[in-house]
C-alpha positions as CSV (number, residue, x, y, z in Angstrom):
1,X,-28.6,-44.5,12.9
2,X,-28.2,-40.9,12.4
3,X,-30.6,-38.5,13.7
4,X,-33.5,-36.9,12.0
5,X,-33.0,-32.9,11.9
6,X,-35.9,-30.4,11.2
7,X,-33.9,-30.2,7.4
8,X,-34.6,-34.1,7.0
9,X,-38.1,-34.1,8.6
10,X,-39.7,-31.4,6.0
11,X,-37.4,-32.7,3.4
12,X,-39.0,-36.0,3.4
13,X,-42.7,-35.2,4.4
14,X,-46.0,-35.5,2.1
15,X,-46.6,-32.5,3.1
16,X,-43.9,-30.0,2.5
17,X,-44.9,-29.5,-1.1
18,X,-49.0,-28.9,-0.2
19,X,-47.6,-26.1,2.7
20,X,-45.0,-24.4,0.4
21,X,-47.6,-24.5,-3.3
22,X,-50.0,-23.4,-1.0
23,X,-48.1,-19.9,0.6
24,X,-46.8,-19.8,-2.8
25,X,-50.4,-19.6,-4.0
26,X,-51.2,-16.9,-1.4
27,X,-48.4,-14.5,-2.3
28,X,-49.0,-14.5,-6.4
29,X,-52.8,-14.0,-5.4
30,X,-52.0,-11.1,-3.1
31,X,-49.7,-9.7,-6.0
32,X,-52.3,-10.4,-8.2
33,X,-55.2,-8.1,-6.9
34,X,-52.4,-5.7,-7.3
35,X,-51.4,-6.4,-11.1
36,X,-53.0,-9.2,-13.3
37,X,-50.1,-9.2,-15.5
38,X,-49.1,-11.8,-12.6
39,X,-51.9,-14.4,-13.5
40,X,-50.1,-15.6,-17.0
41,X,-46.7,-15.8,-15.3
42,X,-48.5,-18.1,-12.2
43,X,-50.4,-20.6,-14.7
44,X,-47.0,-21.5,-16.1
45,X,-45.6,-21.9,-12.9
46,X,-47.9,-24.2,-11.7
47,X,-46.8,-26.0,-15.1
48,X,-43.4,-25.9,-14.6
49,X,-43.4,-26.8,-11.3
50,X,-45.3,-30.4,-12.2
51,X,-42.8,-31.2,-14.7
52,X,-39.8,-30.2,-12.1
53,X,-41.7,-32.5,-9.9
54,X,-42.1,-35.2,-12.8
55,X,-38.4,-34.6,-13.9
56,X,-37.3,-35.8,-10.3
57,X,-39.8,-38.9,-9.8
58,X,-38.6,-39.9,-13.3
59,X,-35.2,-39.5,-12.6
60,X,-34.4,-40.2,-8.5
61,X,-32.9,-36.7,-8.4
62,X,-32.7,-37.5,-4.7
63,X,-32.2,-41.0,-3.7
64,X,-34.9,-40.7,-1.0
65,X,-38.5,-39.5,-0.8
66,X,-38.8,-35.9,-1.2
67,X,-40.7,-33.1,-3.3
68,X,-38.4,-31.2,-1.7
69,X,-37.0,-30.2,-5.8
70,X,-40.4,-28.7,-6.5
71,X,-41.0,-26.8,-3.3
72,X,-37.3,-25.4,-3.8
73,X,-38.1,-24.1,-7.3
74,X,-41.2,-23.0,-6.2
75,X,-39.8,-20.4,-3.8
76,X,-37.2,-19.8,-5.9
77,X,-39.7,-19.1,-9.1
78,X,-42.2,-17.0,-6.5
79,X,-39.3,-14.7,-5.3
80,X,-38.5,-14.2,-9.1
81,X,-41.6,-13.0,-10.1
82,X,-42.2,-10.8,-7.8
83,X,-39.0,-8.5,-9.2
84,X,-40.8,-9.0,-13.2
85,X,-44.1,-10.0,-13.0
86,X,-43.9,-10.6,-17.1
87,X,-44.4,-13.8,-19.2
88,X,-40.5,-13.6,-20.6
89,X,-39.0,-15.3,-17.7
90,X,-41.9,-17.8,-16.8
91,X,-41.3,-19.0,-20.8
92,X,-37.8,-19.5,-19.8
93,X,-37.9,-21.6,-17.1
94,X,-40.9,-24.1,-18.6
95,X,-38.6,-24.4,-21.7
96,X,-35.6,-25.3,-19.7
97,X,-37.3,-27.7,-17.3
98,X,-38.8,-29.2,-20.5
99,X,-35.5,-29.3,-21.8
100,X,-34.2,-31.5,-19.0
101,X,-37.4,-33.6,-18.5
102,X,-37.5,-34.7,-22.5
103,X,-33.5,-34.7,-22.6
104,X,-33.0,-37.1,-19.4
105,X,-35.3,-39.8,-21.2
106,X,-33.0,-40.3,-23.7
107,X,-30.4,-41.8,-21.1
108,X,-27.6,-44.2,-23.4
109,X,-30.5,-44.2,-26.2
110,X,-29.2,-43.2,-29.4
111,X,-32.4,-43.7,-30.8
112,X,-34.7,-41.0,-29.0
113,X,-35.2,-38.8,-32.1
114,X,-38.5,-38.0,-30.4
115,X,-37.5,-37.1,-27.2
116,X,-34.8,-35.3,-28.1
117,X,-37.0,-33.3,-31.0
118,X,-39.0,-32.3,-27.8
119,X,-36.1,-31.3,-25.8
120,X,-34.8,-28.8,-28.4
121,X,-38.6,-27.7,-29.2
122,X,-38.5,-26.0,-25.9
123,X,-35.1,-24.2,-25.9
124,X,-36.6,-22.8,-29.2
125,X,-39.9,-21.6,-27.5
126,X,-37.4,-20.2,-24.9
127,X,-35.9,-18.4,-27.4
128,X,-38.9,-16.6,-29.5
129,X,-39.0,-14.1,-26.0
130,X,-35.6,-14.3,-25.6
131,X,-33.0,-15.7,-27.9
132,X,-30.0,-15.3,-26.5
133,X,-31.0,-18.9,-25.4
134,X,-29.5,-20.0,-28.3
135,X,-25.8,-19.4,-26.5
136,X,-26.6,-22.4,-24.3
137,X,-26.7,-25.1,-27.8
138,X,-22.9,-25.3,-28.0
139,X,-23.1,-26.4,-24.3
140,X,-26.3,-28.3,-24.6
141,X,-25.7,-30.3,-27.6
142,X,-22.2,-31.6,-25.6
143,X,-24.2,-32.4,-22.8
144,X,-26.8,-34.5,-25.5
145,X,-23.0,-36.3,-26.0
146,X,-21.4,-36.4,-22.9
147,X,-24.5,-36.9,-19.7
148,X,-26.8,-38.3,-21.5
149,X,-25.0,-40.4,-24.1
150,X,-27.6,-40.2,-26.3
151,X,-26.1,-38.1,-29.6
152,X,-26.0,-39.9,-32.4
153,X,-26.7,-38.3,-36.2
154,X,-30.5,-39.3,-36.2
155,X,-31.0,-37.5,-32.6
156,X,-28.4,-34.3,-33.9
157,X,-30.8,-33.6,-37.1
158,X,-34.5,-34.5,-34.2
159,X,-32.3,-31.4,-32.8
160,X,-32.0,-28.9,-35.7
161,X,-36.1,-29.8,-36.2
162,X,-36.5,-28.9,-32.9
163,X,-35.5,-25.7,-33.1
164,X,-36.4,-24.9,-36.4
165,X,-40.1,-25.6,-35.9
166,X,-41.2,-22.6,-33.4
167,X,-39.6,-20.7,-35.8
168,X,-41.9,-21.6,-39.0
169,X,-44.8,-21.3,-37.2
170,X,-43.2,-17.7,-36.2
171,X,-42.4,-17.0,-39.6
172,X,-45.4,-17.5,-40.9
173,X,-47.8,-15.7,-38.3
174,X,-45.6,-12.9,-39.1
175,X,-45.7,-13.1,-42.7
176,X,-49.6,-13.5,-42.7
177,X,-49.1,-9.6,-40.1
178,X,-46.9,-8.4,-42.7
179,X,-43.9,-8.0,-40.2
180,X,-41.0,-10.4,-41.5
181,X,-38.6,-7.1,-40.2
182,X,-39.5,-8.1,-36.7
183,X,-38.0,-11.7,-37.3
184,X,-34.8,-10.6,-38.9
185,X,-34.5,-7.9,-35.6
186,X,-35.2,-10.6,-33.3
187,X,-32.1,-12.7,-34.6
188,X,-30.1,-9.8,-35.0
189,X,-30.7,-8.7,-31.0
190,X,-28.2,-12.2,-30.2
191,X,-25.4,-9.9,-31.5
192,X,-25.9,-6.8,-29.3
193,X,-23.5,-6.5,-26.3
194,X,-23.0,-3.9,-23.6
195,X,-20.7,-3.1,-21.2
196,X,-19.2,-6.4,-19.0
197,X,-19.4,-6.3,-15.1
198,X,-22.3,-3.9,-15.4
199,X,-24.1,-5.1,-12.4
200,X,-24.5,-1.4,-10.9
201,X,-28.2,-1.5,-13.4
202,X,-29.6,-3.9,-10.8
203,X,-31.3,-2.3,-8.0
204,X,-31.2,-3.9,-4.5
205,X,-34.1,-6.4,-4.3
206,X,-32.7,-7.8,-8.0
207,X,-29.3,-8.1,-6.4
208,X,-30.4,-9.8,-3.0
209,X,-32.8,-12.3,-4.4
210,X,-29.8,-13.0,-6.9
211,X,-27.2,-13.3,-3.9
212,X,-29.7,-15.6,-2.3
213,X,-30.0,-18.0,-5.7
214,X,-25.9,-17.8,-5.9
215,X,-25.4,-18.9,-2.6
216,X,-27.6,-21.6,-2.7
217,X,-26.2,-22.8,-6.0
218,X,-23.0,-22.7,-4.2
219,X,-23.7,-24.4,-1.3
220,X,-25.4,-27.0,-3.6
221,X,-22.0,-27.8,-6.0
222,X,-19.9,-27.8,-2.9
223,X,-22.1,-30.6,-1.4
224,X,-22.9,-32.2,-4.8
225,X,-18.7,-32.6,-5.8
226,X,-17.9,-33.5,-2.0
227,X,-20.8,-36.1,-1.7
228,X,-21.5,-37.5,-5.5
229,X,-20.0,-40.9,-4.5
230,X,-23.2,-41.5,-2.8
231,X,-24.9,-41.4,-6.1
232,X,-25.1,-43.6,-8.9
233,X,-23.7,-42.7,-12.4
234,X,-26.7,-41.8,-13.9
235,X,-27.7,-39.1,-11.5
236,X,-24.2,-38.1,-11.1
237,X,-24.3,-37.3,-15.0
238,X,-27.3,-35.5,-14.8
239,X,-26.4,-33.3,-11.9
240,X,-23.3,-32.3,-13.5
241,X,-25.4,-31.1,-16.7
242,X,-27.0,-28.8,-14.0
243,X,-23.9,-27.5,-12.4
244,X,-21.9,-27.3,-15.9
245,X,-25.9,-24.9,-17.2
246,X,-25.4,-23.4,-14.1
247,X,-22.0,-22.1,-13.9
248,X,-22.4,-21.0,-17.6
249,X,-25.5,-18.9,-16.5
250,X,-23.1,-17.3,-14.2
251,X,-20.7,-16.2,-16.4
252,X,-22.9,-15.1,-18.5
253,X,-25.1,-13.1,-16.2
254,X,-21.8,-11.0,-15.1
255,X,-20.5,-10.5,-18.3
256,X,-23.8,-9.2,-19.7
257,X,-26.2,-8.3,-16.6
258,X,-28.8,-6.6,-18.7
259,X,-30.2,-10.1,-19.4
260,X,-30.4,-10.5,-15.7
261,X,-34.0,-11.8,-15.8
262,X,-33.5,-14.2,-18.1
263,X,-30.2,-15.6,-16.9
264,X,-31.8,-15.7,-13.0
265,X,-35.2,-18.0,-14.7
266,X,-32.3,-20.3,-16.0
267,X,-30.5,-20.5,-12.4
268,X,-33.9,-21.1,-10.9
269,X,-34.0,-24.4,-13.1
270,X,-30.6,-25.4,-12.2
271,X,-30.3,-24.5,-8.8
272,X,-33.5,-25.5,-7.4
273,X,-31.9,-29.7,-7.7
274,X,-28.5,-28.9,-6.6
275,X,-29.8,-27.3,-3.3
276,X,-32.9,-29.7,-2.5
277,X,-30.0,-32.2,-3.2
278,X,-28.3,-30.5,0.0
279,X,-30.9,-30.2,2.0
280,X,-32.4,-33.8,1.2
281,X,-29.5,-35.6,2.1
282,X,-27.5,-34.0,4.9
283,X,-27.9,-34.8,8.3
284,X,-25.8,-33.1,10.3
285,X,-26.0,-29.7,12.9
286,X,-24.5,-27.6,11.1
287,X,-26.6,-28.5,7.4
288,X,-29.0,-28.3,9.9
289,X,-28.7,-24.6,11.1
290,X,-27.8,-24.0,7.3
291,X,-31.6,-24.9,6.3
292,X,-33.0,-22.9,9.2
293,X,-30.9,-19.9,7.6
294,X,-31.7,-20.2,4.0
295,X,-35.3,-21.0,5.0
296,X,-35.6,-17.7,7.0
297,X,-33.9,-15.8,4.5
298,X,-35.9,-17.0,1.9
299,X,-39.0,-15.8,3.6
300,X,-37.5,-12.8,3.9
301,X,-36.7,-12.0,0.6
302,X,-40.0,-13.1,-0.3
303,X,-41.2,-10.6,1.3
304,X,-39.5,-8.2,0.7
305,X,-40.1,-8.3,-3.0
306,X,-43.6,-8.8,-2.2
307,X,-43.6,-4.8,-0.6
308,X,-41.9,-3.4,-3.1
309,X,-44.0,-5.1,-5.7
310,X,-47.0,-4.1,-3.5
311,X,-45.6,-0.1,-3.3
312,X,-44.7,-0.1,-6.9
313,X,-48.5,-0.7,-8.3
314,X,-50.5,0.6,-5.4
């Protein structure tokens, strides 16, 4: 029998999560005596992160007990908001986490319509604050087709309704203002392009915490692809939709690294299970020391954004 490392101990313990929502809870309180802009961003955390929890019970994202998912994305959400404490990239991570959680129900069910009506209902919402989500629906829709095995004509047009409906309720709020012009600029932003490889617009605390989430995504596909015999199909399918979002997020983020904060909530979503999947299921001393390093750095970094989130509104 193989030993138990400090990585497998607070992986599988009831009360990881409670520790790690709870020091999450201090730092977006701390940052919010300092800007209450924070307090929207933190309610839909707390959302997000019960459907990332609910998206791994419903689906065994790790094949043993562990909320270690949720407490991953947790830190990995915290350390996000602290660089832009706005509403834009708290809206993108619930939509894509409500993508996932609506999409994986429709496992080899062709007849989902509702589900998968849901699914593309968040990727809209996603959208209204920042819609170059729609880039992801080629990618998406071939996912619907190819992990979940759930596309079929009925399910495609649940789809188009999906993402049709924010946008009528849109329409009309801005028809009632008297501001249709805003709706037309708002598609017409998907087309606007600058400069590739521009990543000299981040300042340092974007680039480290985005270093940090790269290297744990890393980590996390190298393990995944060397160790997804272990698994069965299903979550083998899904995990791949993560690392196929994932990589896509990538090459997108370098290409066009003005939509950093966007592009890093979307990595958050699909990073968070690849890593816990590492950390969850390893067992060795090296995995081990890994842990202790990406633990420690992540409190680091947390930190770190923390004081210059502090400096910048004191």
């Amino acid at each position: 029998m193989q030993q138990k490392r400090i990585q497998n101990r607070i992986a599988e313990s009831r009360w990881t999560q409670a520790y790690v929502v709870s020091a999450a809870i201090l730092v977006w309180v701390i940052a919010g005596f300092h800007n209450l802009a924070i307090i929207v961003p933190g309610i839909c955390l707390l959302l997000s992160t019960y459907l990332m929890m609910e998206l791994n019970n419903a689906n065994a994202l790790i094949r043993i007990y562990s909320r270690i998912v949720s407490c991953s994305y947790v830190i990995f959400a915290t350390m996000a908001a602290l660089i832009f404490p706005t509403i834009q990239s708290a809206i993108i991570m619930l939509g894509f986490i409500g993508f996932y959680t609506f999409a994986f129900r429709c496992y080899q069910d062709s007849h989902t319509p509702g589900y998968t009506f849901y699914a593309f209902f968040c990727i809209s919402m996603a959208s209204i604050v920042w819609v170059q989500a729609f880039y992801f629906l080629p990618a998406l829709w071939i996912i619907i087709r190819t992990n979940i095995l759930s596309m079929s004509p009925r399910n495609f047009i649940a789809s188009l309704l999906g993402l049709i409906l924010p946008y009528w309720f849109y329409a009309g709020y801005l028809i009632v203002k008297g501001d249709i012009t805003t709706l037309f600029n708002h598609f017409t932003n998907i087309a606007v392009f600058t400069e590739p490889f521009g990543l000299k617009i981040l300042n340092t605390n974007q680039i480290i915490t985005l270093s940090f989430v790269l290297t744990c995504a890393l980590i996390g596909i190298i393990h995944f692809i060397n160790k997804k015999r272990n698994d069965n199909i299903r979550t083998r399918l899904f995990y791949q939709a993560f690392i196929t979002i994932n990589l896509i997020a990538i090459i997108f983020l370098f290409l066009q690294p003005q939509h950093y904060e966007a592009l890093l909530s979307v990595l958050i979503v699909t990073t968070a299970p690849l890593i816990a999947h590492f950390i969850a299921l390893t067992r060795t001393k090296v995995t081990n020391w890994m842990f202790l390093i990406l633990t420690y750095t992540a409190i680091i970094i947390t930190l770190f954004n923390l004081w210059i989130f502090l400096h910048k509104y004191l």
